[in-house]
PAFI-558606 format. One record per residue: residue number from 1; y, z, x of N, C-alpha, C in turn. Coordinates in steps of 0.05 Angstrom, whole numbers, plus 5000, padded with zeros to 4 digits. Each point is the difference from the previous one (the first is absolute). Layout:
BEGIN
{node NUM,{Y,Z,X},{Y,Z,X},{Y,Z,X}}
...
REM end
This chain:
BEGIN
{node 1,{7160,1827,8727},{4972,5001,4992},{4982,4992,5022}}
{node 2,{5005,4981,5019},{4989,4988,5022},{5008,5029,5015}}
{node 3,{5012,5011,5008},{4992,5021,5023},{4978,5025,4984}}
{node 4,{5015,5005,4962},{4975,5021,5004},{4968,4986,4990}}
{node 5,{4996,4981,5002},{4968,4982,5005},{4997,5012,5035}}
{node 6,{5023,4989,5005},{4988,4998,5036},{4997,5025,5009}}
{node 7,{5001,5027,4987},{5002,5025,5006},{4973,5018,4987}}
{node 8,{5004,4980,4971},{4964,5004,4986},{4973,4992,5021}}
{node 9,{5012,4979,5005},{4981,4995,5019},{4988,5009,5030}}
{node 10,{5022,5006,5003},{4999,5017,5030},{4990,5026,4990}}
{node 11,{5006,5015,4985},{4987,5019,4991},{4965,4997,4998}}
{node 12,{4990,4982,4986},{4981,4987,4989},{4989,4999,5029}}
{node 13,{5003,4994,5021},{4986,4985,5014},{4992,5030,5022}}
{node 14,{5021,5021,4995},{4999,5030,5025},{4971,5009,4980}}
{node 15,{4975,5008,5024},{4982,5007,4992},{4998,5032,4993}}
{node 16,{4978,5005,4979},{5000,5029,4993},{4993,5021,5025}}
{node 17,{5017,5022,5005},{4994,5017,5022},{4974,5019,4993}}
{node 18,{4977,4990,5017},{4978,5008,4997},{5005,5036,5014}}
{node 19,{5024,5017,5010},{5005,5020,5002},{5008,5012,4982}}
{node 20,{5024,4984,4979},{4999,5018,4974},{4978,5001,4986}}
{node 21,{4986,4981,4997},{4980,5005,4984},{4983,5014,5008}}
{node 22,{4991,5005,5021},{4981,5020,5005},{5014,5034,4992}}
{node 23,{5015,4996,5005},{5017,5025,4999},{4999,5011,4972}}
{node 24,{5002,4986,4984},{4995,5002,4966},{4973,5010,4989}}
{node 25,{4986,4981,5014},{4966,5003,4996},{4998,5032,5015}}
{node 26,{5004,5010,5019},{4992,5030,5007},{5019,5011,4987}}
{node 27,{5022,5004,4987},{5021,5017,4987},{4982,5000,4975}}
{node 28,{4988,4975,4992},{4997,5005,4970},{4970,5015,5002}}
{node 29,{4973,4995,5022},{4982,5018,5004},{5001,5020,5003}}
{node 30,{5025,5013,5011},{5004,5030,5012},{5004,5018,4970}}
{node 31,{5021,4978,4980},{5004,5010,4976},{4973,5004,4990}}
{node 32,{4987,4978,4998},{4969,5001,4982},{4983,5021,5011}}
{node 33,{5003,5010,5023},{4982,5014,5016},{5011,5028,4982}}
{node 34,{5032,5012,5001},{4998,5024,5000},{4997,5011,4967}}
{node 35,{5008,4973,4981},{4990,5001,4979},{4978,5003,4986}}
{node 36,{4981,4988,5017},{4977,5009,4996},{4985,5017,4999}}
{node 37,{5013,5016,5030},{4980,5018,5010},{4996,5029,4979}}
{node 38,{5027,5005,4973},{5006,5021,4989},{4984,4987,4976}}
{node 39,{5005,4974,4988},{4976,4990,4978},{4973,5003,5012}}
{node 40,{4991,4992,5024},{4969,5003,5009},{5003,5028,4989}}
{node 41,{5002,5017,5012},{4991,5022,4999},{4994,5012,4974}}
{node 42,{5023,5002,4981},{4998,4996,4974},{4974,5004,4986}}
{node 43,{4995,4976,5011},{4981,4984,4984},{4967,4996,5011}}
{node 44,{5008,5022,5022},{4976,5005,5017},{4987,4985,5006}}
{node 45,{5016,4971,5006},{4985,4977,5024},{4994,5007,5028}}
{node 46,{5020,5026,5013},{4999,5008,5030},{5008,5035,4997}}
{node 47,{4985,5015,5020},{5011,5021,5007},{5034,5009,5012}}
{node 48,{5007,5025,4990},{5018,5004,5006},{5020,4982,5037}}
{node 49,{4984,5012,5009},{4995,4996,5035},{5015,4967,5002}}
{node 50,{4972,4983,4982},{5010,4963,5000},{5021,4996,4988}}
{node 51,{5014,5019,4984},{5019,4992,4989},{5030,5011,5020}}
{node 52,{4999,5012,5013},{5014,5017,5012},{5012,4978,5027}}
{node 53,{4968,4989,5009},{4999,4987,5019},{5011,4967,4991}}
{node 54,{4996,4999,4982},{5028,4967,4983},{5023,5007,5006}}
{node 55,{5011,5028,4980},{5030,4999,5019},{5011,5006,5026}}
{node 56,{4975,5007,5020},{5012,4987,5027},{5006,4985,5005}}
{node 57,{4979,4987,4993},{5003,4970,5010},{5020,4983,4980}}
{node 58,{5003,5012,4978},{5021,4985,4988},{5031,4999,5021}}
{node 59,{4999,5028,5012},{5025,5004,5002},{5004,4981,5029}}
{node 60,{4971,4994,5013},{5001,4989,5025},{5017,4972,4992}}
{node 61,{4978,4982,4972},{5021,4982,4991},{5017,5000,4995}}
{node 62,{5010,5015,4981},{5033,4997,5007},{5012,4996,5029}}
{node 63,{4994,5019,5014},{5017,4992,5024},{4997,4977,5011}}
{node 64,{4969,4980,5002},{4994,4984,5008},{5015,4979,4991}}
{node 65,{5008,4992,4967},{5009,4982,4980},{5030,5009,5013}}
{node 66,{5010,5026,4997},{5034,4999,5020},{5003,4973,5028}}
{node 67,{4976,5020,5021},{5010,4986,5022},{4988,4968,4988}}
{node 68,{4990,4994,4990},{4996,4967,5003},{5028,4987,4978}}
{node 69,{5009,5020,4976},{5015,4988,4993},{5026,4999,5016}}
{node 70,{5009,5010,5017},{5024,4997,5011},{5008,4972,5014}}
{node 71,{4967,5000,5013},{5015,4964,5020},{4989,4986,4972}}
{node 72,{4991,5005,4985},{4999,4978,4975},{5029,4989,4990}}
{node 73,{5023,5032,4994},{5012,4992,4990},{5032,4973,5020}}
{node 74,{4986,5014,5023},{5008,4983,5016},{4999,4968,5002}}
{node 75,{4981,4997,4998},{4993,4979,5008},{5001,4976,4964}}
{node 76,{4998,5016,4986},{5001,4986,4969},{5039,5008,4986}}
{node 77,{5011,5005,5021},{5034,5009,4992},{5006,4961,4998}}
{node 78,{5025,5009,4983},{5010,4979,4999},{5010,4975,5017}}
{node 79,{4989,4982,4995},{5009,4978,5031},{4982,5008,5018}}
{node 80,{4978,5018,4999},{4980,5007,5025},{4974,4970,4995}}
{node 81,{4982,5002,5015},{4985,4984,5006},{4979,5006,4980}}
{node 82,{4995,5028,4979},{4977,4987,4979},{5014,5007,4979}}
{node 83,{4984,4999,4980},{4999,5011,4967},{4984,5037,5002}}
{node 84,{5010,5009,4977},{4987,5023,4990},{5014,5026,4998}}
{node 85,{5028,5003,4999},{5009,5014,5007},{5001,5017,4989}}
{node 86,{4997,4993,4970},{4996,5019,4976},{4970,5019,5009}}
{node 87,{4985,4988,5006},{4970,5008,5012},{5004,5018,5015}}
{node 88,{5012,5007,5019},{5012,5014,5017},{5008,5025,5000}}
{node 89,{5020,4992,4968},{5027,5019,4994},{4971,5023,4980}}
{node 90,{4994,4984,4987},{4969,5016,4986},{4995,5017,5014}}
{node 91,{4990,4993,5015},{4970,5011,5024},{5022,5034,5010}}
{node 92,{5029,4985,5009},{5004,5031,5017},{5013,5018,4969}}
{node 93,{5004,4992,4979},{5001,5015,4979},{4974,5014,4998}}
{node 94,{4977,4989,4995},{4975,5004,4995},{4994,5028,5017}}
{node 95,{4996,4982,5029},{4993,5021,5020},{5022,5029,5007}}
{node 96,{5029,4990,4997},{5011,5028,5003},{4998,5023,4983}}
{node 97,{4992,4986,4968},{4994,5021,4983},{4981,5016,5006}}
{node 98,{4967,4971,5005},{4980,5022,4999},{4997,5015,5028}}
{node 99,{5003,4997,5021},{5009,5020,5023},{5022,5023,4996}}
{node 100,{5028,4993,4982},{5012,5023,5007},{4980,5023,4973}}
{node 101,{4993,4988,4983},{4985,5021,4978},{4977,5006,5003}}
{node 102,{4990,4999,5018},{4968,5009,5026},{5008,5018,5011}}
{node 103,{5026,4994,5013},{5005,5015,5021},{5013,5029,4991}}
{node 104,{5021,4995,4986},{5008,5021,4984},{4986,5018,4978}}
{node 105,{4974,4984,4999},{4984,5029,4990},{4977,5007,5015}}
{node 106,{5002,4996,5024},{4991,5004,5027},{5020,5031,5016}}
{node 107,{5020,4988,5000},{5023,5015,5013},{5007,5034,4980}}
{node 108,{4996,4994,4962},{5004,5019,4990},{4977,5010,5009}}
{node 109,{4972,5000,4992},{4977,5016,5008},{5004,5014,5022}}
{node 110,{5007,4995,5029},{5001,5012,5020},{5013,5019,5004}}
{node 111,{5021,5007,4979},{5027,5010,4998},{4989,5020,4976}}
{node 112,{4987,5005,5000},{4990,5030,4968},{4981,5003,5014}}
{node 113,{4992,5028,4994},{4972,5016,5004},{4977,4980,4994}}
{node 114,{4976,5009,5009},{4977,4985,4992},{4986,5025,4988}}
{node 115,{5010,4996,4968},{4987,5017,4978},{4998,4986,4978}}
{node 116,{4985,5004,4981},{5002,4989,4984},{5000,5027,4973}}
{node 117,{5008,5020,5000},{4996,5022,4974},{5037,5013,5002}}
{node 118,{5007,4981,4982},{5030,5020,5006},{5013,5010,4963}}
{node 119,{5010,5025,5010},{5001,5015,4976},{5028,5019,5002}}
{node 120,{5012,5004,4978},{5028,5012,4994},{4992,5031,5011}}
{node 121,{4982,5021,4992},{4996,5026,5003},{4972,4989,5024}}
{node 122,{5014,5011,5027},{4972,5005,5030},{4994,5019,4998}}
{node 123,{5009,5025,4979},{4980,5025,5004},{4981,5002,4983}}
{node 124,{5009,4992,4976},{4976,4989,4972},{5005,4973,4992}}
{node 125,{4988,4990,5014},{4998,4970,4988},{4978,4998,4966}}
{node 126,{5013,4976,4984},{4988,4997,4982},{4981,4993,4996}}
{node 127,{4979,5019,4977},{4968,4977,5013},{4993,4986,4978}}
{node 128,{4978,4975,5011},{4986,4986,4980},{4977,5012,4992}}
{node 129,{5003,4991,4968},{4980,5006,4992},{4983,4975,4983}}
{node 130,{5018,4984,4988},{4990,4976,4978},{4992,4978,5024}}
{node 131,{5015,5002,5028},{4998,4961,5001},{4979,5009,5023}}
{node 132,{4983,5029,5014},{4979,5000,5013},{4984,4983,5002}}
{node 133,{4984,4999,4970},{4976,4980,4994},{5004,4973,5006}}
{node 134,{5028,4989,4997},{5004,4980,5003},{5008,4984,5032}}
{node 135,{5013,5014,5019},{4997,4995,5025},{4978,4991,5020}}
{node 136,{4972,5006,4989},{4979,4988,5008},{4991,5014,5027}}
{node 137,{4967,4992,5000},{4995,5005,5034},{5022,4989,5021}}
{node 138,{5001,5010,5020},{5012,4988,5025},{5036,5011,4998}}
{node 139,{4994,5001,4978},{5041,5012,5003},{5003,5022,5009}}
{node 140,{5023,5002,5007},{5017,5023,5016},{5002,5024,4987}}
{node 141,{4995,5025,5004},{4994,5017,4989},{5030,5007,4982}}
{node 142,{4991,5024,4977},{5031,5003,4985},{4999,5020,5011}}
{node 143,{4993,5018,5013},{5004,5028,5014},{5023,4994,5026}}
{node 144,{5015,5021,4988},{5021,4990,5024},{4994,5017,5024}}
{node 145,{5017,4985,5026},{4992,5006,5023},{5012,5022,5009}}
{node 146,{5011,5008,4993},{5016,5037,5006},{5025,4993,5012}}
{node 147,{5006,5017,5019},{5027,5002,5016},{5000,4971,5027}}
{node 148,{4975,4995,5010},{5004,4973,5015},{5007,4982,4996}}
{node 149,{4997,4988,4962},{5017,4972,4983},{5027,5012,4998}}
{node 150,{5008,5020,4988},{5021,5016,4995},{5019,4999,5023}}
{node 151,{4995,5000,5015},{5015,5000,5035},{5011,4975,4999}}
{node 152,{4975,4979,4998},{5014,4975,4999},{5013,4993,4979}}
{node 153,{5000,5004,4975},{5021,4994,4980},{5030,5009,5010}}
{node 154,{4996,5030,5001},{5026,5009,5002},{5022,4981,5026}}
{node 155,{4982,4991,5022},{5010,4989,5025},{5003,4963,4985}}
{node 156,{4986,4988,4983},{5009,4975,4991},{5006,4996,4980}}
{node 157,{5003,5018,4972},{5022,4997,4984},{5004,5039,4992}}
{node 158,{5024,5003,5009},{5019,5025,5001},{5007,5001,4968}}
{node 159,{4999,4981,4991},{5022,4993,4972},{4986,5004,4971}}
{node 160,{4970,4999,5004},{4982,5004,4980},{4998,5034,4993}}
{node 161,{5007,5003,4975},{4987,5021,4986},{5014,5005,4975}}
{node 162,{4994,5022,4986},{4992,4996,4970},{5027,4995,4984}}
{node 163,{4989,5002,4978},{5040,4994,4976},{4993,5029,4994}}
{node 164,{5024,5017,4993},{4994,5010,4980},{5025,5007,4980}}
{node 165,{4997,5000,4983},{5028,4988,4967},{4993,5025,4977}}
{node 166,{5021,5000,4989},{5012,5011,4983},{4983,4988,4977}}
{node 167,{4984,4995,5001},{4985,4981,4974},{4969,5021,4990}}
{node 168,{4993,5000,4981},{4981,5017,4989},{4980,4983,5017}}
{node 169,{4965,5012,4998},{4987,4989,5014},{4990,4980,4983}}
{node 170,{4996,5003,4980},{4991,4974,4982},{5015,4973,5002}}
{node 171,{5027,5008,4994},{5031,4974,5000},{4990,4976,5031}}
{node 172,{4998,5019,5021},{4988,4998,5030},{4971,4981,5003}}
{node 173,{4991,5018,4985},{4969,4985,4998},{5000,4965,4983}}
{node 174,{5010,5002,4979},{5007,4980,4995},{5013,4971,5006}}
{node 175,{5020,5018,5015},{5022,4984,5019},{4984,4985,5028}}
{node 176,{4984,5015,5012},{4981,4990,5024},{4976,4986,4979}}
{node 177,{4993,4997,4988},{4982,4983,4992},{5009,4981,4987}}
{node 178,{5023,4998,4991},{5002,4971,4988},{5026,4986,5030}}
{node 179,{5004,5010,5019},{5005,4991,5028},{4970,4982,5017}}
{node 180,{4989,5026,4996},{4969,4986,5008},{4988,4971,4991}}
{node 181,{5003,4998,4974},{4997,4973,4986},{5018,4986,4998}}
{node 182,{5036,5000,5002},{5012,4983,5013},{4988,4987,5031}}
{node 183,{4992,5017,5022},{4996,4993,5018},{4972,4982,4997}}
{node 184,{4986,4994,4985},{4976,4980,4994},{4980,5017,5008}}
{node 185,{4992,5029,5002},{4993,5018,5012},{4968,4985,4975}}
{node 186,{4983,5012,5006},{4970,5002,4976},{4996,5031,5005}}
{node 187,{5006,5006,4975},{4995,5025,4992},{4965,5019,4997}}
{node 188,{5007,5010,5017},{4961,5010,4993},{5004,5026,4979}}
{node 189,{5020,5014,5019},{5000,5035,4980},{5023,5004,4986}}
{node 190,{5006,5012,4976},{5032,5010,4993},{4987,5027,4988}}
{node 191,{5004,5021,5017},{4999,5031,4996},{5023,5020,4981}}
{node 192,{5015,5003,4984},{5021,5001,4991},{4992,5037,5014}}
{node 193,{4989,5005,4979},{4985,5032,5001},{5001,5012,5032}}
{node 194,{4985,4970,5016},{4999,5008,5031},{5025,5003,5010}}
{node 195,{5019,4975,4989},{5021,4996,5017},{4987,4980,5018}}
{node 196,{4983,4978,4997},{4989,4989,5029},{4995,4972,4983}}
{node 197,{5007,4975,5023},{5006,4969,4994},{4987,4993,5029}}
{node 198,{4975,4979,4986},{4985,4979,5026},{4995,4983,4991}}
{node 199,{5010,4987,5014},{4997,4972,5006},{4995,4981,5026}}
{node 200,{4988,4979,4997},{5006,4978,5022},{5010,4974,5000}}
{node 201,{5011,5007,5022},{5020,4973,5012},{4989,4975,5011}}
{node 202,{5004,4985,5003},{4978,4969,5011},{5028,4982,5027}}
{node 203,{4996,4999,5011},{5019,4995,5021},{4993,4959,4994}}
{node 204,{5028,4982,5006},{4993,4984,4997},{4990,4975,5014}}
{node 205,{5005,5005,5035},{4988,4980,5009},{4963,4999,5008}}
{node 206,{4997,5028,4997},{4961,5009,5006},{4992,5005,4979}}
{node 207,{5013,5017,4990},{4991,5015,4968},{4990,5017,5011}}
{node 208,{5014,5024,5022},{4989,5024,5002},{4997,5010,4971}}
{node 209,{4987,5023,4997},{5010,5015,4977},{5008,5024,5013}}
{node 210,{5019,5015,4996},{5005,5028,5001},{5006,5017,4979}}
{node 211,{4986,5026,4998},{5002,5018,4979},{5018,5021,4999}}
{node 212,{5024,5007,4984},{5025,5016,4988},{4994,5017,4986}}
{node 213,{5000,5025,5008},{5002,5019,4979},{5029,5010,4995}}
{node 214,{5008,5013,4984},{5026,5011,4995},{4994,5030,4992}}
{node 215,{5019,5019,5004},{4990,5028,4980},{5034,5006,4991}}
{node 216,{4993,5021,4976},{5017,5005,4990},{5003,5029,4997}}
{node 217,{5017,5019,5009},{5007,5029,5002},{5016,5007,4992}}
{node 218,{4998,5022,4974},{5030,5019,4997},{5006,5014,5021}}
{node 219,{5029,5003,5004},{5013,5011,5016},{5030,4999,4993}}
{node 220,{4991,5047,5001},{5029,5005,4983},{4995,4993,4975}}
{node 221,{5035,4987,4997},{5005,4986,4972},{4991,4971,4998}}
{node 222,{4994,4983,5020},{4996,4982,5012},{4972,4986,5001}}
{node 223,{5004,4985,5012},{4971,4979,5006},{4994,4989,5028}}
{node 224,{4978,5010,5019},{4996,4980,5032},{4990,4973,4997}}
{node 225,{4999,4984,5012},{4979,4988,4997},{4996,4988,5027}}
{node 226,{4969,4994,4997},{4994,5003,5042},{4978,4972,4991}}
{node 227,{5010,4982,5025},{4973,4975,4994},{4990,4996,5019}}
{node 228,{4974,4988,5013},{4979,4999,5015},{4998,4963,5001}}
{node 229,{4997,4986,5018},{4989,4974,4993},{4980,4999,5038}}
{node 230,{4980,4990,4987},{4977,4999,5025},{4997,4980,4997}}
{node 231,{4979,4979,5020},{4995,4981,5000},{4963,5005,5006}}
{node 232,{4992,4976,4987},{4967,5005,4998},{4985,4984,5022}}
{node 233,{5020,4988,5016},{4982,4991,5016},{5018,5010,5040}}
{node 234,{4991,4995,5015},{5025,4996,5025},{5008,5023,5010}}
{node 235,{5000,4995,5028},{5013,5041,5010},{5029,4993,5002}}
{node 236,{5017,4989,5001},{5029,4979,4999},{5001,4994,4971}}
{node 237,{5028,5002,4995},{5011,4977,4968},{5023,4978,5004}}
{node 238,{5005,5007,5027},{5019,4979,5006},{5037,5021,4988}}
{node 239,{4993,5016,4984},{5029,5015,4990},{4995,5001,4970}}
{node 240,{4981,4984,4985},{4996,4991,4966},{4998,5028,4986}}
{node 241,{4982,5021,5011},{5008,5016,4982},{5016,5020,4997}}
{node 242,{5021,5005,5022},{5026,5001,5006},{5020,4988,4985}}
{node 243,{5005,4972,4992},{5010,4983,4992},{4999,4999,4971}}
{node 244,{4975,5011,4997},{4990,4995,4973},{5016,5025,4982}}
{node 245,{4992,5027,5020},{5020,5021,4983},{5032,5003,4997}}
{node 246,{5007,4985,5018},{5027,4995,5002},{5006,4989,4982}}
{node 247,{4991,4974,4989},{5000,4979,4984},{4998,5014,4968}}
{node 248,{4980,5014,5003},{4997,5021,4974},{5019,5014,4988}}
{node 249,{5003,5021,5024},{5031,5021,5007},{5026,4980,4986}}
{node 250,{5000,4987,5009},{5032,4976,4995},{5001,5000,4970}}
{node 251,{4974,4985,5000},{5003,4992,4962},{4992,5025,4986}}
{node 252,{4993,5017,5007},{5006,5022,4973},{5025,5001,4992}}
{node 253,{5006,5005,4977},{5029,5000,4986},{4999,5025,4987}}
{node 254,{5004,5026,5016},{5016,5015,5000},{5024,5011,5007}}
REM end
């Protein structure tokens, strides 16, 4: 009992490492920074731009909260000369997350086309008609860009284009719209007659919105179906509405 007092105490007496702790304090700002910058916007405390410009600098913190946590953890290791080590061990958790998840949706963006209108059929793409009104001044037009977006699709996703099944077109129509509302989609149009499904999507760290159409074609004995997802704001999507049809594509259960 007398050695572990005399070991409490020695403990007790190694001062807190004013390097882990700093290290914590920018890991946990870098966090607050890039969390914010997708609620600011939201919520229209800052323009797109200010918000954009947080997760730089978020990502700067992270790295900053890395390099300071490393001689932190040094120096607050066991039997070392301070306290904090837990502080430390935080901070490069903190900071490697929010740097490697900056960086990596940094690294995807650079790596896809900078488009944002991607669609199953590039020779007839599907058009909007319900969610127009709703896209507002300043958005990106729904008229597609011809054979110059088309170039770039084909060259950054090869893999995109339509279903088409053995399924009547109604069975089809059905089937993509209650997919659409699994996916938490908000439904604006259900066309049965048209064959045509719009909706929009709300992305969740900005709350872009992007608008989905779907159409529905007999063919043959059969059914196509060809989907469109644009984005309403941005000449770039980062890959989202790429991702998004894929994501679609998967969960149909046909």
């Amino acid at each position: 009992m007398a050695q572990a007092a005399q070991d409490h105490a020695g403990h007790a007496r190694r001062p807190v490492s004013v390097v882990a702790t700093a290290s914590l304090v920018l890991a946990l700002l870098a966090a607050l920074a890039a969390a914010a910058a997708g609620l600011g916007y939201r919520q229209g405390l800052w323009p797109l731009g200010t918000g954009f410009g947080m997760l730089r600098y978020a990502a700067y913190g992270g790295i900053a909260a890395l390099a300071v946590a490393l001689p932190g953890v040094v120096l607050a290791r066991p039997g070392g000369p301070r306290r904090g080590l837990y502080r430390a061990l935080v901070a490069l958790v903190i900071g490697a997350t929010m740097f490697g998840v900056l960086w990596n949706n940094l690294r995807s963006a650079m790596q896809v086309p900078p488009i944002h209108d991607i669609t199953t059929d590039l020779e007839d793409p599907p058009a909007f008609v319900a969610v127009v009104p709703l896209r507002g001044e300043g958005s990106n037009s729904v008229a597609y860009g011809g054979e110059t977006i088309a170039a770039q699709q084909r060259a950054g996703y090869p893999e995109i284009g339509p279903v088409e099944v053995d399924l009547a077109p109604a069975r089809l129509f059905d089937l993509a719209l209650a997919t659409a509302r699994d996916m938490g989609w908000q439904i604006v149009a259900a066309q049965p007659s048209e064959g045509r499904i719009e909706a929009t999507d709300t992305t969740f760290w900005f709350g872009f919105k992007d608008d989905v159409v779907i159409r529905i074609r007999a063919l043959g004995g059969g059914a196509r179906l060809d989907i469109r997802s644009v984005s309403r704001i941005g000449q770039g999507d980062a890959g989202t509405n790429a991702a998004r049809i894929k994501a679609f594509l998967a969960a149909l259960e046909i």
